[in-house]
N, C-alpha and C positions, 0 to 999 in steps of 0.2 A: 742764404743765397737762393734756396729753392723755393722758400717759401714766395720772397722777391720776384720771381719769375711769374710763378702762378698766378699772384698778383697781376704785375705787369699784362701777364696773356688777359686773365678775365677783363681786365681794366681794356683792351683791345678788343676783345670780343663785343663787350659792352656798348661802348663808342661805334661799330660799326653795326650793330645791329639797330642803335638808338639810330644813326645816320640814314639805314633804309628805310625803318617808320618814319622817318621826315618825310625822307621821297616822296613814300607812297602816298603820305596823309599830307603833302603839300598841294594847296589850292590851287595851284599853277599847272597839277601834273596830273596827265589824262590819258589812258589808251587807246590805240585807234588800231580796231580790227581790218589788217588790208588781209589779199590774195597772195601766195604764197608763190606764184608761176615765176618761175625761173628766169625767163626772157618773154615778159610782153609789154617788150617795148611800142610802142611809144613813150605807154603807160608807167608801165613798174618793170623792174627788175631785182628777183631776189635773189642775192650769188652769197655764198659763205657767210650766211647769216646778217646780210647786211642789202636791208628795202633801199634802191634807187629808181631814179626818170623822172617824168615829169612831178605826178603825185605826191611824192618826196619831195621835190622842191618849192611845187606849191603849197603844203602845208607847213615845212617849215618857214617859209613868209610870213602866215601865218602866224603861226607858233613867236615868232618875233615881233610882231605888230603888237601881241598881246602881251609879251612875257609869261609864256607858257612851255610846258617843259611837253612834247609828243613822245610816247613809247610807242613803234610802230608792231604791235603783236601779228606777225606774218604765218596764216594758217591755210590749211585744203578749203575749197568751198562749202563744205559738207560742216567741216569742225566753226569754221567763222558763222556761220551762222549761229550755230548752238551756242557759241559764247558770246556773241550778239544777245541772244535773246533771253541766256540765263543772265547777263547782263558782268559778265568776265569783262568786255572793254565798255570803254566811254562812250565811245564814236564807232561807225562801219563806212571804209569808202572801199570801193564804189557801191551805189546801192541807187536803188530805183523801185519806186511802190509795186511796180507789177513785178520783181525778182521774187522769186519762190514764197509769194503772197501766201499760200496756204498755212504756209509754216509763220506768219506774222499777223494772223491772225488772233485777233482777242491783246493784243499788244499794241500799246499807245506809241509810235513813233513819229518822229517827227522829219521832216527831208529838208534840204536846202533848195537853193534856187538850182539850175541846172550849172554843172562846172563845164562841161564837155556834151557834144552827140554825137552819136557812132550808131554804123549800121552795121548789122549781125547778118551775113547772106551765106549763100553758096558760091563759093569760087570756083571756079573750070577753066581746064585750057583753053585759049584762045582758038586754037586746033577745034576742038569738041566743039564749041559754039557757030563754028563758022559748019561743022558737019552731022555732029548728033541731033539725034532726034528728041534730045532731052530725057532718055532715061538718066536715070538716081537712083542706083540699089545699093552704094557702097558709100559712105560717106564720113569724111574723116573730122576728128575735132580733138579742141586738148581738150585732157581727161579736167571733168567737173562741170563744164559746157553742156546745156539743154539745146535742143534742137530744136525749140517751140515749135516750129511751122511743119515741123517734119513728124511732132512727135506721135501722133494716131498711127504712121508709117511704120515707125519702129516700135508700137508697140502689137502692130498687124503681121510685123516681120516680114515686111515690102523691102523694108530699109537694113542695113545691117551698119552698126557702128564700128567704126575703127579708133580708138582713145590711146594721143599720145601725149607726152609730158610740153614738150615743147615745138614750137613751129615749124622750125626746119624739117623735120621730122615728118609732118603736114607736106611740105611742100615735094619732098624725096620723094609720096608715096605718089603723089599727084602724078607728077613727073614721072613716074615709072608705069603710070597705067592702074595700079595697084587698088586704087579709090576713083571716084569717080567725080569725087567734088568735096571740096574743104568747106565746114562751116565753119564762120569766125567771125571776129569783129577785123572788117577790111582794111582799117588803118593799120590795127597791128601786121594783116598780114603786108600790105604795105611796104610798109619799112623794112621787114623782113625780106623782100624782093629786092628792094634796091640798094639793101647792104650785099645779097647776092650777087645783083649786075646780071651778067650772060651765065653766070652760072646755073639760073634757073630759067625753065622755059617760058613763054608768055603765058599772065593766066590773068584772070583779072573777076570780078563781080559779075555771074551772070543773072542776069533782070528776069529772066525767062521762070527762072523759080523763088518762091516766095521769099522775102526777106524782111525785117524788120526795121524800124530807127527808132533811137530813145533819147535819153539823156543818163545822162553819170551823175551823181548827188551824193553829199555823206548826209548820213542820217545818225540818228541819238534815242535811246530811249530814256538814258538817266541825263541827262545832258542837253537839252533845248535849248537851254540857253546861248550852250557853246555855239548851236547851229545857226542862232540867231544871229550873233557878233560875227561869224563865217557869211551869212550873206553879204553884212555891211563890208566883210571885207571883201566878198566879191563885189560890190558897186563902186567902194574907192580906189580898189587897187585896179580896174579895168586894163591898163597900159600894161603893168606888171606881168599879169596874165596874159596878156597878147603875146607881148614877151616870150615868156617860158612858153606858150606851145608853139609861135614858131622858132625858139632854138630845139622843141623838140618833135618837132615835125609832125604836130598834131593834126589832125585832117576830121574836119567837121562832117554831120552827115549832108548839109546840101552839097560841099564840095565833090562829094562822091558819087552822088547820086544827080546831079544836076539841079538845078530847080526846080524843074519841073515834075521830077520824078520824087525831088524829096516831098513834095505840096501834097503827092500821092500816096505816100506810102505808109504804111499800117506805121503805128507809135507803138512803143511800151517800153 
């Protein structure tokens, strides 16, 4: 009977281990390095170990068009990169040639057509815009967030950072005087406002200090191909896409910044 058992267990151990080298070693199945932030919504959302929003649904589309199996490996921005580029997943979304270039250097990568554009600025109270004089010595972001435009500032110690996990948290400090201007991607904070409602006070994009606009892309460096079949399917799925950003209240950078201001404004 014991020996039976033993049997029985290795015979079960066997089978599932032979079952996860299929997984892993099936053609179909690919990692894709996202951002691990809690709530940045529009975009992503990662809550009890389980990646949702927009990006998630768009790659699962994806992932079904193809018969493709996506593991979404959800890390710090610090750690996704290194395993980007030691080549731990398949795929990185979001990414963009000029995100922390220095460290992607001497590495063959390859980008997609653009998915999304978003503007990264300083946000302030509507208050402060209509009265300050435009100082910026305190300025808030979630933790892993470069300040490009700001960054000679903070490394002069003109500027002093405040790094928190999640938005709300941004918007508390705003609101209390604490900071003197949120930097972010404006759509996330966005949406974060108007799930607030009156709970938060007016604040909004001030233009008065530098801001950027880009685009969102996945990229690949063992994987080109996959980024190749990912365009095609951003050109036949177009409605698809329309779709999912507006059930998730995606907001483009001309829509934010106007036309005319977007025609203006520095890229990266």
């Amino acid at each position: 009977m014991r020996k039976f058992l033993t049997t029985l267990f290795l015979t079960a151990v066997t089978l599932t281990t032979t079952d996860v080298a299929a997984q892993n070693s099936d053609t179909n199945y690919f990692t894709i390095g996202v951002q691990d932030f809690e709530d940045y919504s529009p975009y992503s959302r990662y809550q009890q170990q389980n990646y949702q929003g927009f990006n998630r649904e768009l790659f699962d589309a994806f992932a079904r068009e193809y018969n493709y199996k996506f593991d979404y490996q959800a890390l710090p921005l610090k750690r996704l990169y290194s395993a980007f580029l030691r080549g731990d997943v398949d795929l990185k979304y979001p990414d963009n040639p000029n995100w922390s270039a220095s460290l992607k250097e001497g590495h063959d990568i390859l980008y997609s057509d653009p998915v999304v554009s978003f503007v990264d600025g300083v946000v302030t109270l509507d208050q402060a815009q209509r009265n300050a004089t435009g100082t910026l010595t305190r300025l808030g972001l979630i933790s892993g967030f470069t300040p490009w435009p700001f960054i000679e500032k903070v490394k002069a110690k003109e500027i002093t950072l405040f790094e928190v996990k999640e938005m709300e948290s941004l918007i508390r400090l705003l609101a209390s005087n604490r900071i003197d201007g949120i930097y972010t991607n404006v759509a996330a904070l966005n949406i974060k406002l108007k799930d607030l409602g009156e709970q938060a006070p007016p604040m909004k994009l001030n233009k008065k200090h530098p801001y950027l606009s880009g685009t969102r892309h996945l990229s690949s460096i063992k994987r080109p191909d996959i980024v190749i079949q990912f365009n095609l399917f951003l050109e036949s799925h177009q409605e698809l896409i329309a779709q999912l950003k507006a059930q998730h209240g995606i907001q483009e950078a001309e829509e934010i910044l106007g036309s005319d201001d977007f025609n203006k404004s520095p890229k990266k």
